[in-house]
C-alpha positions, 0 to 999 in steps of 0.5 A: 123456034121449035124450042121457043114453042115447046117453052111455052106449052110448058110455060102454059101448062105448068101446074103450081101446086100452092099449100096454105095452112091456115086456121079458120078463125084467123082473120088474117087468114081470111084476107090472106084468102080474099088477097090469092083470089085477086092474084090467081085472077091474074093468071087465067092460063096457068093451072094451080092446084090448092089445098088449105091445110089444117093448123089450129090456133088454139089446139088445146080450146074446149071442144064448146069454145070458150066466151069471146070476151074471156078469150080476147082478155087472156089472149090480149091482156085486156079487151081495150087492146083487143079492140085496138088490135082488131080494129086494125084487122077490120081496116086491112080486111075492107080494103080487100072487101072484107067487113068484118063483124067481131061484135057479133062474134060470141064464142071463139069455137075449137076449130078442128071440126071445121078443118075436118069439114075442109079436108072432107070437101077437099075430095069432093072438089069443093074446099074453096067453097067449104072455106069461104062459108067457113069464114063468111059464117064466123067472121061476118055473121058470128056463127059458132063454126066449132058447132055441128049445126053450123057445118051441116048447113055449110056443107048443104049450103056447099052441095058437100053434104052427104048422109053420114057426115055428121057421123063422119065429122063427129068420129075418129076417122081421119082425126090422127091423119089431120093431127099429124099434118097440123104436127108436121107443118109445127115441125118444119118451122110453121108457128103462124097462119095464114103460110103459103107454100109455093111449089114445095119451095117458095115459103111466105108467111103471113097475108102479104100484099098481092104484088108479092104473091104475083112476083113469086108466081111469076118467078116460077114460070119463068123457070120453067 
């Protein structure tokens, strides 16, 4: 019985540590986000600790972005296949309450300064916050997020905002620190977005359905 009660505080206590990579102008990235808040739902009594990491679709975009349309052509082949494409995103995304709003969307921005944003909220406590402005801006009404502007108002709009962070953000601080983590995770296998890491461990690419996420986590507690 004694060992049974010792179990369980472990089971109870137990803190899964989960590692996302993602980028923040990754749809499926965002409904890869919207799928782990249903999951962790699930799991009030256990004790997560998360971190969004950095990985940039598109590390070699112009510091101004470039013209959605021109970018959707080159990515896809023809903006008749985008269209196709991302309908089929718009249709996974509301079944999660996502509504996505592509027309809107007139630059396809670099997005380092985003992550950078992110990592910088991280330490403030504050990078689910952070992220779901991120995507809320880009994905629902058309911001350029690769803009300083638009990341000072997420980061007042998220209470990080500090007197500086714009100098921050536009410095070289932390740059090689961001750059190297995003070259590791290409190191290790990483080649797409959203990636969740569980544990140091358990690896699953890709916004998979909620059942799965729940599984694994299950699985992890009881191994405790």
């Amino acid at each position: 019985i004694i060992r049974s009660i010792f179990k369980k505080e472990r089971y109870l206590n137990k803190e899964i540590s989960i590692d996302i990579y993602s980028d923040t102008i990754c749809p499926w990235c965002y409904i890869g986000y919207a799928r782990l808040n249903v999951v962790l739902s699930h799991f009030q009594d256990s004790n997560f600790n998360i971190i969004w990491r950095p990985f940039q679709l598109n590390p070699n975009m112009s510091i101004d972005g470039m013209n959605r349309d021109k970018y959707l052509q080159l990515k896809f082949g023809s903006l008749e296949k985008a269209l196709s494409i991302y309908n089929n995103i718009e249709d996974e995304g509301r079944l999660i309450n996502i509504y996505f709003q592509f027309k809107k969307i007139k630059v396809t921005p670099n997005s380092f300064l985003s992550h950078k944003l992110l990592a910088y909220a991280y330490t403030k406590n504050k990078q689910k916050e952070v992220l779901e402005y991120l995507f809320y801006h880009y994905f629902i009404e058309g911001k350029n997020i690769g803009d300083l502007n638009t990341l000072i108002q997420i980061a007042k709009q998220t209470t990080v905002y500090e007197e500086g962070i714009e100098n921050y953000l536009l410095s070289n601080e932390d740059n090689t620190n961001l750059l190297n983590e995003e070259k590791q995770a290409r190191t290790i296998g990483i080649n797409g977005v959203p990636c969740f890491i569980f544990d140091k461990e358990f690896v699953v690419n890709g916004a998979q359905p909620t059942e799965n996420f729940i599984n694994i986590i299950n699985s992890i507690k009881k191994n405790v």
